[in-house]
C-alpha positions in Angstrom: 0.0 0.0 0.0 1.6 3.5 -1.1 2.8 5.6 2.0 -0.1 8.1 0.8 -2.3 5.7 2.6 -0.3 6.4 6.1 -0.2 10.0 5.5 -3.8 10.4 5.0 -4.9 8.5 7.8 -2.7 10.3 10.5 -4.2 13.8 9.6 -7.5 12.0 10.1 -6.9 10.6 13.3 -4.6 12.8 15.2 -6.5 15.2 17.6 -5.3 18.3 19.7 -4.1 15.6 22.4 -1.9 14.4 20.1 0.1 17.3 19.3 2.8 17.5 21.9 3.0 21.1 24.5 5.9 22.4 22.5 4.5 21.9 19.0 1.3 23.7 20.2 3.3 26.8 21.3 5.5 27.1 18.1 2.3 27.2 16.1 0.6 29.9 17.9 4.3 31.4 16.8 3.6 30.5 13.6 0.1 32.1 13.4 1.4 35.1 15.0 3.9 35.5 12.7 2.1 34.6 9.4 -0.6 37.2 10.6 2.0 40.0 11.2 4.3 39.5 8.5 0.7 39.3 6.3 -0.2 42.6 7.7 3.3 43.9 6.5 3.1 42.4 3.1 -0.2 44.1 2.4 1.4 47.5 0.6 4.2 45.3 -1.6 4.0 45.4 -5.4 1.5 43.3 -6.8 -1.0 42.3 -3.9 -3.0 45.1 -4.3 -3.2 43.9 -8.1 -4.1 40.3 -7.0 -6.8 41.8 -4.7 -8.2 43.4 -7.5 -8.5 40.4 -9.6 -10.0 38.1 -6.5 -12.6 41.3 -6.2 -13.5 41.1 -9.6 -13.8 37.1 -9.5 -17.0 37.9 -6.6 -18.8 34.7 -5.4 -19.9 33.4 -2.1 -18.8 35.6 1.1 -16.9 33.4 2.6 -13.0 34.3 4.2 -12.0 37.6 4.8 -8.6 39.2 2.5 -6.2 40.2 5.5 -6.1 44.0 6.0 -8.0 44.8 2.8 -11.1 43.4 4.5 -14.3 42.4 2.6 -15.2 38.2 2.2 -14.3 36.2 -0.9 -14.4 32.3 -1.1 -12.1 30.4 0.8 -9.8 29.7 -1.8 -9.6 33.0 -2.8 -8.5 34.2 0.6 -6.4 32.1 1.2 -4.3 32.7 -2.1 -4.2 36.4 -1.1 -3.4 36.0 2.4 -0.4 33.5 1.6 1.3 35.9 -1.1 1.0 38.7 1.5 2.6 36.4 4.1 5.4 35.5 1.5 5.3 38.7 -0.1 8.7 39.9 2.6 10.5 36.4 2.8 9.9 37.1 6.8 8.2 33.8 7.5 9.2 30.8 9.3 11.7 28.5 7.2 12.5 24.7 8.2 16.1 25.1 7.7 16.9 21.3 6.9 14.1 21.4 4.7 14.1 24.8 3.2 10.3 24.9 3.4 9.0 27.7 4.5 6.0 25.7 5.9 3.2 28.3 7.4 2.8 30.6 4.6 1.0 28.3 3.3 -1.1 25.9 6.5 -2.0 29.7 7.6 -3.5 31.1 5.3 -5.4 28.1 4.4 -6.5 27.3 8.0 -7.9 31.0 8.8 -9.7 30.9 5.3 -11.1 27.2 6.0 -12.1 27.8 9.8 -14.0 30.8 8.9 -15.8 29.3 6.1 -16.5 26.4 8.0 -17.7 28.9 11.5 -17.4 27.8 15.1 -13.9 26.4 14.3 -12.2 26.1 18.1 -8.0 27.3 18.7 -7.8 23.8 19.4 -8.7 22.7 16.2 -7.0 25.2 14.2 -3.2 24.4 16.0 -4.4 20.9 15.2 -4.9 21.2 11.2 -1.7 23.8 11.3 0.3 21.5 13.2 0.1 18.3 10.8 0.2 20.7 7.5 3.3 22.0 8.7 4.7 18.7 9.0 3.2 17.1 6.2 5.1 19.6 4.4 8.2 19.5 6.1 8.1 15.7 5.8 7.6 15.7 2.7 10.7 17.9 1.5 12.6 16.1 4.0 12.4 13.1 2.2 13.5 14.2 -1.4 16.2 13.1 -2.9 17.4 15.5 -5.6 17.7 14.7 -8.8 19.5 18.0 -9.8 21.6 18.5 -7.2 23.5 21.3 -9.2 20.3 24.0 -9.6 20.3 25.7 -6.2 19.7 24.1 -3.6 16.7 22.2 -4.1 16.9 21.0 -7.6 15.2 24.1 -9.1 12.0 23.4 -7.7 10.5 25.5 -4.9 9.4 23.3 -2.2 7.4 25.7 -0.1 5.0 26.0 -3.2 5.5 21.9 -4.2 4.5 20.4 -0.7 2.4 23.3 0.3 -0.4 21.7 -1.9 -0.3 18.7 -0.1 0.0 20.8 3.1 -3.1 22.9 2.4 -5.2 20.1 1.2 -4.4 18.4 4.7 -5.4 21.4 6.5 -8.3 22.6 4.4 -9.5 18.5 4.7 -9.1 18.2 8.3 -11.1 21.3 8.8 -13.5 19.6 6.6 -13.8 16.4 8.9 -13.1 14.8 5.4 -12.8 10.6 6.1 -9.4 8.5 5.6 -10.7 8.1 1.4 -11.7 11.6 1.1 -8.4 12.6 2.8 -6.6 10.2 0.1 -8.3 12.3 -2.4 -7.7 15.1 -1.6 -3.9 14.6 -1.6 -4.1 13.1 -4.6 -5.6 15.8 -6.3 -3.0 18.3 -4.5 -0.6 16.2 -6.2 -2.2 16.5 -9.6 -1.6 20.4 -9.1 1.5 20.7 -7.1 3.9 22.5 -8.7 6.6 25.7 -7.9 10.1 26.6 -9.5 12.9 29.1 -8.7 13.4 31.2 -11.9 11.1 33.3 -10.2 14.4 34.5 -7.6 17.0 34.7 -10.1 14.5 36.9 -12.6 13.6 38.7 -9.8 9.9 37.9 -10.3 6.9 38.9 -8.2 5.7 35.5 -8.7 8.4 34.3 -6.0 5.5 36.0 -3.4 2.7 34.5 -5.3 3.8 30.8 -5.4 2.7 30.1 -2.2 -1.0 31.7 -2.6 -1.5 29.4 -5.5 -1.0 26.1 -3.3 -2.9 27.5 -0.7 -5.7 28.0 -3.2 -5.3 24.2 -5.1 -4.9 23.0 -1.7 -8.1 24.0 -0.7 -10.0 23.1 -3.8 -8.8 19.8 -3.9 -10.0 18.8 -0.3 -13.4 20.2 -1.6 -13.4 18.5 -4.5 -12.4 15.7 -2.5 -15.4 16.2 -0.5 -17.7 16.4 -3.1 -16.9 12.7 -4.1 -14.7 13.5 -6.5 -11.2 11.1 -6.9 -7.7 11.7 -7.1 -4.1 9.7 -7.7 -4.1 7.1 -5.0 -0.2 6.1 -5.3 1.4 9.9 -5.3 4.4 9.0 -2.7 5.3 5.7 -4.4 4.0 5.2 -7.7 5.8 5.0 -10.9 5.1 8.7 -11.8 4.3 9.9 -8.4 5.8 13.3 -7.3 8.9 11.7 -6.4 9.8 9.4 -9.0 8.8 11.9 -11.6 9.9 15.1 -10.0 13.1 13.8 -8.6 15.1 11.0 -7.7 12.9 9.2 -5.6 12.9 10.0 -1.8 13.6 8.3 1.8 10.7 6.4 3.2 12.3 6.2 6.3 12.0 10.3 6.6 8.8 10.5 5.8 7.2 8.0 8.2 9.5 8.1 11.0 7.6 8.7 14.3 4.5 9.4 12.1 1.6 10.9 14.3 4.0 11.2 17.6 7.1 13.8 16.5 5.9 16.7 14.6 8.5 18.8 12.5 7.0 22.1 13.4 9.2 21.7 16.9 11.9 22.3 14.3 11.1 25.4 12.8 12.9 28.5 12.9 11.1 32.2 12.5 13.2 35.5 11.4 14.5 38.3 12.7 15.5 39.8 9.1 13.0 40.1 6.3 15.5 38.0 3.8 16.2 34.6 2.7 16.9 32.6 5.8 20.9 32.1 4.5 21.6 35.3 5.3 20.9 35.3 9.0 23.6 33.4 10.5 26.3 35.9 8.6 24.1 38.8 9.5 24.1 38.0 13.7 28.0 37.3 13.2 27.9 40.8 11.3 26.3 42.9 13.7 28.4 41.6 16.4 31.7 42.7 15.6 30.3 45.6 13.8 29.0 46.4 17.1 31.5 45.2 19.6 34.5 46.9 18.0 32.1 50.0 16.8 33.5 49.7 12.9 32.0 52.7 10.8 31.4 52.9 7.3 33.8 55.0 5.9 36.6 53.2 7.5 35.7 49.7 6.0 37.7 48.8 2.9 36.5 45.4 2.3 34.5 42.7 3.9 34.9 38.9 2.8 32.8 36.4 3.4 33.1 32.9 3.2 30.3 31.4 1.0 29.9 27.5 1.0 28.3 25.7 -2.9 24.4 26.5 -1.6 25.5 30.3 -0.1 27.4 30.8 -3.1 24.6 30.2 -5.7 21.8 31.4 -3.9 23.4 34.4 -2.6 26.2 35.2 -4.5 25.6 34.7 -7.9 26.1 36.8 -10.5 27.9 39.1 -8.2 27.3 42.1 -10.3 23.5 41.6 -9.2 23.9 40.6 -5.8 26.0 43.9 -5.6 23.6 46.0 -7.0 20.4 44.5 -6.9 17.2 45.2 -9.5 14.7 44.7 -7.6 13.4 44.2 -3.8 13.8 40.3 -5.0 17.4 40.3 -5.7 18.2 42.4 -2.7 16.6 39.5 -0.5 19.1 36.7 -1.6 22.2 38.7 -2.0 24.9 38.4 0.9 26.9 41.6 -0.5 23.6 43.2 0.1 22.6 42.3 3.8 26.9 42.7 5.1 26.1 46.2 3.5 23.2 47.3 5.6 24.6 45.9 8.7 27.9 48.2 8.3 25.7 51.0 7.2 22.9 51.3 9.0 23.6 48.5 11.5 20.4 47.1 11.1 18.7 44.4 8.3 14.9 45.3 8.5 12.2 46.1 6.5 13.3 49.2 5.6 16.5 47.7 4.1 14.4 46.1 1.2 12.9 48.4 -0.4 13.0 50.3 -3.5 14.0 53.2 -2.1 17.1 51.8 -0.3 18.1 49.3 -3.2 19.0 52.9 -4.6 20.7 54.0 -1.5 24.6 55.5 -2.7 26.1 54.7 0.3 24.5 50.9 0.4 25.8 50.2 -3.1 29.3 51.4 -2.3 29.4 49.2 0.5 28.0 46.1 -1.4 30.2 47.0 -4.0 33.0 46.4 -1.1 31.9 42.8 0.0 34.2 39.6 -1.6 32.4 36.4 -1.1 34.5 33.7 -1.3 33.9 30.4 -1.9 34.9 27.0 -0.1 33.3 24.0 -1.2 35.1 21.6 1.3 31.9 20.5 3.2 28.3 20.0 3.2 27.1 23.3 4.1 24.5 23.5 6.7 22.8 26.0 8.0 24.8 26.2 11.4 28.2 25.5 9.6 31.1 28.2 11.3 31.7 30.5 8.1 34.3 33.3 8.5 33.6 37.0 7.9 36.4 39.5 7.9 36.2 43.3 7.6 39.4 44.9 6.7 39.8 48.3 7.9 42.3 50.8 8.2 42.7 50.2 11.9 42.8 46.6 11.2 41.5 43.8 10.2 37.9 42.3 12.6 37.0 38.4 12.1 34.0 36.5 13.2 32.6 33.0 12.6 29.1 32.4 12.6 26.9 30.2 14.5 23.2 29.1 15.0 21.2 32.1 13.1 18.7 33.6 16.1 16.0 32.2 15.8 16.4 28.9 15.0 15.0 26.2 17.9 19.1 26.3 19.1 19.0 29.6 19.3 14.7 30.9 19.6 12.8 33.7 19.3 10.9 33.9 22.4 6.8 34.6 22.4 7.5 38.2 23.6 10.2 38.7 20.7 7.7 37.4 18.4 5.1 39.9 19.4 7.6 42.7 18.9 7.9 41.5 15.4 4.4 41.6 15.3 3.9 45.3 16.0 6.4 46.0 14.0 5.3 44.6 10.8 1.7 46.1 12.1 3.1 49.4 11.6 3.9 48.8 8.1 0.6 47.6 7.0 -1.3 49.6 4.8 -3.7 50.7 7.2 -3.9 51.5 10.7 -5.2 48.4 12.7 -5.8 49.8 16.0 -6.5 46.9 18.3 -3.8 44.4 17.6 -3.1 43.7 21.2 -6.3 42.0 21.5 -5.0 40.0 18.2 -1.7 39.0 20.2 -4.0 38.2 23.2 -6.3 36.2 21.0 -3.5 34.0 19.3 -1.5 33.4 22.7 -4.4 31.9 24.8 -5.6 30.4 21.3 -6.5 27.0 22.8 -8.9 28.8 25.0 -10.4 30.5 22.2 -13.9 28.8 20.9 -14.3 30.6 17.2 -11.1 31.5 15.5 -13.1 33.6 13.0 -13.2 36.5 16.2 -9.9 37.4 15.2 -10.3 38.5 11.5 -12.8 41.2 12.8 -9.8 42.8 14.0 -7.6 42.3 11.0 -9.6 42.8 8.1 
């Protein structure tokens, strides 16, 4: 019997007591932080244009669009939400997996509980909780067949699983029974989908990707529902998404401890709004930029070294990682984040925007940063790199270590409700009571119909 089989029936079966204390804190993180990095993704380039289109589209009232208020159908919610939530590159990232996992079981949740009304916290951390690992499993368990395109292959694995992830979350919602549930994950896989060209053409589509899993995700539970069937054998099978996406995959990472260990305890959130490779260079960066108080104009270089999956992603071409296009190329470009830490000694949002990508005295920094490259071990995202600014007093050297926020190094609730308020304040309108939001999402288990909190958010 395919592994589908296994997968489908532990989303049906597992319950709120199932889902260990820690796991049910981290995803009241992850809602938190998928509703404020949403609220800050509102004003980037093309959601406005996507709300639009969903407007124009009407039909039942269903799920409310985050900040731009107003009801849509679930789907359509939910594809809006999760391209504002991955509209920044500010959300949660399994770093083993390079997934970033809630952008996607979100979005999908808040759109499916409030379609469905009366839906409990309890039940929503539940259906989070086994779409994030679903998702994470899932990528876990790949083995690349393209080992030489980036990191994963060229495909985009937030995007790929999340259809899987979202049809888990919008079927559990559903109550959807162990065939229905095989259904719907079935027709996720006829769906799922989700490359990279998007980051190296700097597209906007790199913030849409996960919107339109979110969105098949949901549909194919309800299609599910409706009686209609989908691919039975999609772990396994000759052409499942495995064998004909990549190179088969590990069983043994997909099943282990099934139901009982739930990946989500191994997610780690941001504190910079950039791909998650940056961070460990950035904490090492601000550091000794700090401790030995270097200033700008006495900097005359600062390498970096860059291991195969840094160098490509972050890196490459230099000439655009130096002086970025767009707020796209800005996001994965290491010259680019070792600039705004000697400049303005801080990586936020402010720093990726098309106002600073213009910045003279950010360019001529980035212009000063060498990556160089050292392919002698299997990068990971802990491994010690070296930086070293060269100035004229000397020359300053770090290593880096566990990137803050990562579960070796965490973000703790009250750090993750400063982010909150932060990314608030960026939305593109005032939302006035979003203390009562953070209230709301950290007693969430107490909290009997998660559609309350969209009255304040949308």
């Amino acid at each position: 019997m395919d592994t589908t089989y296994s997968l489908a029936q532990n989303v049906v079966v597992t319950n709120y007591q199932n889902i260990p204390m820690e796991v049910v804190e981290v995803t009241k993180k992850e809602i938190l932080d998928s509703l404020g990095i949403g609220l800050a993704g509102s004003g980037t380039a093309g959601i406005k244009e996507i709300v639009g289109i969903v407007r124009e589209w009407g039909g039942k009232p269903e799920s409310t669009i985050l900040v731009y208020g107003g009801k849509v159908p679930a789907p359509n919610a939910a594809q809006v939400n999760a391209s504002m939530v991955h509209a920044l590159d500010f959300d949660d990232t399994h770093d083993l997996a390079v997934v970033h996992p809630a952008s996607v079981a979100v979005p999908s949740a808040l759109a499916m509980a409030e379609r469905q009304g009366r839906v409990s916290g309890k039940e929503l951390i539940t259906a989070i909780a086994l779409g994030v690992d679903l998702a994470c499993r899932m990528a876990l368990a790949t083995k690349l067949r393209r080992k030489i395109i980036r990191a994963s292959g060229g495909w985009h694995p937030t995007v790929m699983y999340g259809f899987f992830s979202a049809a888990a979350v919008a079927g559990k919602l559903l109550r959807l029974d162990e065939e229905k549930m095989l259904n719907a994950l079935g027709i996720a896989y006829h769906q799922a989908a989700g490359n990279v060209q998007c980051v190296a053409d700097g597209a906007m589509t790199k913030k849409m990707g996960p919107g339109f899993a979110a969105k098949g995700g949901i549909t194919a539970a309800l299609m599910a529902e409706k009686g209609i069937t989908g691919a039975r054998d999609c772990i396994e099978g000759e052409v499942s998404i495995y064998n004909l996406y990549h190179d088969g995959c590990n069983l043994d990472e997909l099943t282990l401890q099934l139901g009982k260990s739930f990946e989500g305890a191994n997610v780690s959130f941001k504190p910079y709004p950039c791909c998650r490779i940056n961070h460990r260079y950035i904490d090492a960066a601000l550091e000794v930029v700090k401790q030995y108080d270097i200033k700008p104009e006495e900097v005359d270089e600062i390498e970096v070294t860059a291991g195969t999956k840094t160098w490509n992603a972050l890196c490459q071409p230099l000439d655009v990682k130096r002086q970025p296009r767009n707020i796209v190329d800005s996001q994965f470009s290491l010259p680019w984040t070792m600039a705004c830490v000697v400049v303005r000694r801080k990586v936020g949002l402010k720093e990726f925007t098309e106002e600073s990508i213009k910045d003279p005295a950010l360019l001529k920094m980035s212009h000063k940063v060498t990556p160089v490259h050292d392919s002698s071990f299997e990068e990971k995202m802990d491994s010690p790199m070296n930086i070293k600014i060269k100035t004229k007093r000397g020359e300053f050297t770090q290593k880096t270590g566990a990137p803050y926020g990562s579960p070796a190094n965490p973000m703790t609730m009250e750090a993750m409700t400063d982010k909150f308020r932060d990314c608030a304040s960026v939305a593109i309108k005032s939302l006035p009571q979003i203390d009562h939001v953070i209230d709301m999402v950290t007693k969430l288990e107490e909290l009997d119909n998660v559609s309350d909190i969209f009255q304040w958010l949308g």
